[in-house]
C-alpha positions in Angstrom: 7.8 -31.2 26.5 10.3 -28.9 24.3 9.1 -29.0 20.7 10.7 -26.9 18.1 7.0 -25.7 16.7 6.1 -24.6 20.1 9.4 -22.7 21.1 8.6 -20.9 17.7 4.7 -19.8 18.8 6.5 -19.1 22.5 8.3 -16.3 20.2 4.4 -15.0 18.8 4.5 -13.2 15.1 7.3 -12.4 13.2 7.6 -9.5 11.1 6.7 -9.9 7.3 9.9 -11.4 5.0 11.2 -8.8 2.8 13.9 -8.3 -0.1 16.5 -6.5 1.5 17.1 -3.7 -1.2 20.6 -3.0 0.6 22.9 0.1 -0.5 25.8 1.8 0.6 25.5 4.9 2.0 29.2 5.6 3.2 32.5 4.4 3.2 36.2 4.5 5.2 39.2 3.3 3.9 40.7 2.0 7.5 44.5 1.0 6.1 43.8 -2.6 6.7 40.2 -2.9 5.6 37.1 -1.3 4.5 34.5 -0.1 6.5 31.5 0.2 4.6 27.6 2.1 6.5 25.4 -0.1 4.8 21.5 0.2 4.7 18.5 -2.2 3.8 15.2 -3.6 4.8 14.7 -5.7 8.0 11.0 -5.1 7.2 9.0 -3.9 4.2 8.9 -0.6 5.8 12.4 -0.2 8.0 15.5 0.1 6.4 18.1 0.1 9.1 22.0 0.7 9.0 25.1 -1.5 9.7 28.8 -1.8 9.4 29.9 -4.2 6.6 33.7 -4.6 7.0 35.4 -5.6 4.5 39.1 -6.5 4.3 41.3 -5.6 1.9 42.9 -9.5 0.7 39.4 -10.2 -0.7 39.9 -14.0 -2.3 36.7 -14.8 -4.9 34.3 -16.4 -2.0 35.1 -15.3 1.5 33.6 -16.8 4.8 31.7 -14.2 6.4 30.3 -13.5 10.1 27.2 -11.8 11.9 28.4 -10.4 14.8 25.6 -9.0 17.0 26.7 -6.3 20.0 26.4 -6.6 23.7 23.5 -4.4 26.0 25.2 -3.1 29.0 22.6 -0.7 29.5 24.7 1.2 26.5 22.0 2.0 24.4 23.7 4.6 22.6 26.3 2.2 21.6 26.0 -0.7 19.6 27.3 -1.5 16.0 30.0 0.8 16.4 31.6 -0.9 19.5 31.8 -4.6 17.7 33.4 -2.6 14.4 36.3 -1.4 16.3 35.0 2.1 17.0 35.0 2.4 20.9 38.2 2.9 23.0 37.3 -0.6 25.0 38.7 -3.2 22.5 37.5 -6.1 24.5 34.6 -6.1 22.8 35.7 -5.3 18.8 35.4 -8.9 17.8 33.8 -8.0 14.4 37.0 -6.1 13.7 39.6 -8.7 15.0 37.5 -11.5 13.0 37.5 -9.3 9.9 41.4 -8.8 10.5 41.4 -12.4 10.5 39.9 -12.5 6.6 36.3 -12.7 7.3 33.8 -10.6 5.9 31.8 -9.1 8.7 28.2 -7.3 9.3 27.6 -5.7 12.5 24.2 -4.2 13.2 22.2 -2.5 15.7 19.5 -4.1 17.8 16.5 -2.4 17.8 16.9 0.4 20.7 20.6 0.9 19.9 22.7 3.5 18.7 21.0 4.8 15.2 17.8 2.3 16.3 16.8 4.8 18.9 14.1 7.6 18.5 15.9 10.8 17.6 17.7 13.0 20.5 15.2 15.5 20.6 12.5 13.2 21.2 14.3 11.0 23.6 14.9 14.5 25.2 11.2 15.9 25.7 9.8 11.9 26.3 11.6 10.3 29.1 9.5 7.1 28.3 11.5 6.6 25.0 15.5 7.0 26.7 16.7 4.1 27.4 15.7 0.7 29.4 12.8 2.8 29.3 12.2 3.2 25.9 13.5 -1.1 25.8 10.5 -1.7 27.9 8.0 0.4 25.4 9.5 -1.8 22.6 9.0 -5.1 24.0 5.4 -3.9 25.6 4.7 -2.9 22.0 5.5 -6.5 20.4 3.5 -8.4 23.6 0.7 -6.5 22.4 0.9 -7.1 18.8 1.1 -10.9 19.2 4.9 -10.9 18.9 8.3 -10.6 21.5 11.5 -8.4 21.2 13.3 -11.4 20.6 11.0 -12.5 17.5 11.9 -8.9 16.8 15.8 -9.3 17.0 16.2 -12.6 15.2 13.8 -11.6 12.3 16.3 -8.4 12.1 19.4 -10.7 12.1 18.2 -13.3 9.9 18.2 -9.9 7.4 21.7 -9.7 8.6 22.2 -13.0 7.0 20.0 -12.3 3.8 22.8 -9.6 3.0 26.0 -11.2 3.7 24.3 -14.0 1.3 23.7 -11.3 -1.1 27.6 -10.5 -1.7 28.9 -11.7 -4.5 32.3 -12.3 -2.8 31.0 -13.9 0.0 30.8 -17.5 0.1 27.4 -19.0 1.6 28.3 -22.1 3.1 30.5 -20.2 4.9 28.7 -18.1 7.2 29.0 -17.9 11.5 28.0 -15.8 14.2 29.8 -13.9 17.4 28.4 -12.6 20.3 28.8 -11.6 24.4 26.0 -10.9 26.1 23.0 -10.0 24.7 24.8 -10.3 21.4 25.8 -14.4 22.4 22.1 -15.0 23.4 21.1 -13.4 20.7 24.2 -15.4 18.5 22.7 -18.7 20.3 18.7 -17.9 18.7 20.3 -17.0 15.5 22.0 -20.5 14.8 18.9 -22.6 16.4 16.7 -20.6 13.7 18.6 -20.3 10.6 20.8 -23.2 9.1 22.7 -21.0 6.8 25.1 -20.2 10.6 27.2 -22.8 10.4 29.3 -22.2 13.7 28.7 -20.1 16.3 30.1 -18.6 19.3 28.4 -17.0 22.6 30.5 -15.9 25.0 28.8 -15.5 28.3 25.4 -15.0 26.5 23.1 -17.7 28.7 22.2 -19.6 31.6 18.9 -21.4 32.2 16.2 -19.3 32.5 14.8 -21.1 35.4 18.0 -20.4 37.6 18.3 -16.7 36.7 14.0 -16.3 37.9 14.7 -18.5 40.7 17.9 -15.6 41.5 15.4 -12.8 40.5 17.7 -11.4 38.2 16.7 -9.0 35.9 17.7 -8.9 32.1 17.0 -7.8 28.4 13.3 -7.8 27.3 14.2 -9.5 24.8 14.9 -13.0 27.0 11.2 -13.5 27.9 8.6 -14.8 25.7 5.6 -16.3 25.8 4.9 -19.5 28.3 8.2 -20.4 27.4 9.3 -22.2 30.3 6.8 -24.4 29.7 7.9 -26.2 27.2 11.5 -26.1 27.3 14.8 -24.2 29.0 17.9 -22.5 26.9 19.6 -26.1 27.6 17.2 -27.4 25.4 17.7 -24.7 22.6 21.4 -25.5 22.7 21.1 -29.2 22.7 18.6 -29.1 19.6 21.5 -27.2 17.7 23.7 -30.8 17.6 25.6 -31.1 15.4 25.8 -27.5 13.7 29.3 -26.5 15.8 28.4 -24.0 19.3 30.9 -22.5 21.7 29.8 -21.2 24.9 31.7 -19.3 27.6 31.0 -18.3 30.8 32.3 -16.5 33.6 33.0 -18.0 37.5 32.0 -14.8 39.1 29.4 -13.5 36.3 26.5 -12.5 38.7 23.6 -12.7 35.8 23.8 -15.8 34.1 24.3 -18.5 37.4 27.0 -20.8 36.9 24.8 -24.1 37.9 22.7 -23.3 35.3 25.3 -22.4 32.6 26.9 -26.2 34.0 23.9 -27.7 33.7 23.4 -26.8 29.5 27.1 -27.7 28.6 26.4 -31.2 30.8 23.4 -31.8 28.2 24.8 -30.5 25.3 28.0 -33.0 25.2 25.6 -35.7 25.8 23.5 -34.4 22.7 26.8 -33.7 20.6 27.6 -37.0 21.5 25.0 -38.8 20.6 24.8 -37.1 17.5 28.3 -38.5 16.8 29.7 -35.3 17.0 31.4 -34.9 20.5 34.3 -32.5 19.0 31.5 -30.1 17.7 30.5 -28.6 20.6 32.6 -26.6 23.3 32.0 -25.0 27.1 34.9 -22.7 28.1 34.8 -21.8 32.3 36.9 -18.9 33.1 38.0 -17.4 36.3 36.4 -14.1 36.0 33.8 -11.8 35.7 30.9 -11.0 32.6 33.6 -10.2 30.0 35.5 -12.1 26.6 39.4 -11.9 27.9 41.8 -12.3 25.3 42.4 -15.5 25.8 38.9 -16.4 25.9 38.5 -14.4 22.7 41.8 -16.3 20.9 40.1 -19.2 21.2 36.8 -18.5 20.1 38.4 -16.9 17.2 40.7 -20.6 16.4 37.0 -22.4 16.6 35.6 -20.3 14.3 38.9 -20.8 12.0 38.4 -24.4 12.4 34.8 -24.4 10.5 35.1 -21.5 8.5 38.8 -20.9 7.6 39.0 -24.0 4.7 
């Protein structure tokens, strides 16, 4: 029976809390913005780096937005694609939000881009390249007592720590973006910190029980502890009612089954619902593959507007 406390011992340890001590260590005027490389503490011992974007019509409090990146087996991408630095702009949401007004962080998962052992390392230890070295990371945290994802979310709800540390950013005005791993990853953030006050995912989930039943593989960091024994993603989604949640989904994306994903927005509008809040949550369906058109994307972006944008 799903239980908040034991979807949280599912996840094992998390790292120890820490002040985020954050600087700025570089800077690039972008014409319509500011793109600040920002570094601070996830843990008392690992300071990591991020894009902060910043635009330029700063009011006195700003609504601001953690946007976690995709995986596509892209390891040496991350931050930098969701900032607007890769030639594939599907995926630059933090920019286009931060176009939009918002103040936006965009980090690295662990594994990604500057999260990765250095090249020469990477170069002389096959083990630590790639879905290779993803697999030593999550073995690593099974071992300590922990997961990858209690890993991820501890990282992002550092994320959040900054943004709340920005004295032109207003705190009860803070969301989160993602696709793929990044929505999954958007999804855990809101269930585990209140200070997200919308969210979306956009193609991010199905249940877990339909993808095993498929035998589709996927990031380390979707398995944890006996989870499926006390509860499904539905259930994570449905506890989130009434904090606002969009979810999107693809007809013809092959890694997150469509029952499944049908199934979650089925008992999430019940939940809303009952909650008195049927408007709060959203499920868009689109005829296509694992991707965030621009249609798809304009309309996550008005949702967001709608809760954030007052």
């Amino acid at each position: 029976m799903y239980s908040r406390e034991k979807v949280i011992e599912c996840l094992g340890e998390f790292p120890d809390k820490c002040s985020i001590n954050s600087e700025i260590i570089g800077q690039h005027d972008c014409g319509t913005h500011y793109r600040y490389l920002v570094r601070y503490n996830v843990e008392p011992d690992e300071r990591i780096n991020a894009y902060l974007l910043v635009p330029k019509n700063l009011k006195e409090k700003n609504p601001a937005i953690i946007a976690p990146h995709q995986h596509n087996d892209e390891f040496q991408i991350g931050k930098s694609e969701v900032a607007g630095l890769t030639r594939n702009s599907a995926y630059h949401y933090g920019l286009d939000l931060c176009l939009k007004g918002y103040v936006v962080l965009c980090p690295d998962h662990l594994g990604f881009e500057d999260r990765r052992p250095p090249g020469y390392i990477r170069y002389e230890n096959r083990h630590l390249e790639g879905m290779n070295y993803e697999r030593y990371i999550f073995c690593k945290y099974i071992l300590k007592g922990s997961s990858l994802q209690a890993k991820y979310l501890s990282d992002l709800v550092r994320g959040v720590d900054l943004l709340e540390s920005l004295s032109y950013v207003d705190n009860k005005r803070i969301g989160a973006i993602g696709h793929s791993l990044g929505g999954q990853e958007a999804l855990w953030l809101a269930w585990y910190d209140d200070r997200i006050k919308v969210t979306v995912s956009s193609c991010g989930f199905s249940q877990i029980k339909n993808i095993i039943r498929d035998g589709i593989n996927h990031n380390y960091a979707m398995y944890s502890f006996g989870f499926l024994k006390y509860c499904d993603i539905g259930d994570i989604v449905c506890d989130l009612a009434p904090k606002p949640f969009l979810m999107t989904n693809g007809t013809e994306d092959y890694i997150f089954p469509l029952d499944g994903a049908y199934e979650i927005a089925e008992a999430a509008s019940r939940a809303y619902e009952n909650k008195g809040y049927p408007d709060y949550f959203k499920s868009i369906v689109f005829e296509g593959v694992h991707s965030f058109p621009k249609e798809v994307k304009e309309q996550a972006y008005d949702w967001i507007d709608r809760f954030l944008m007052k």
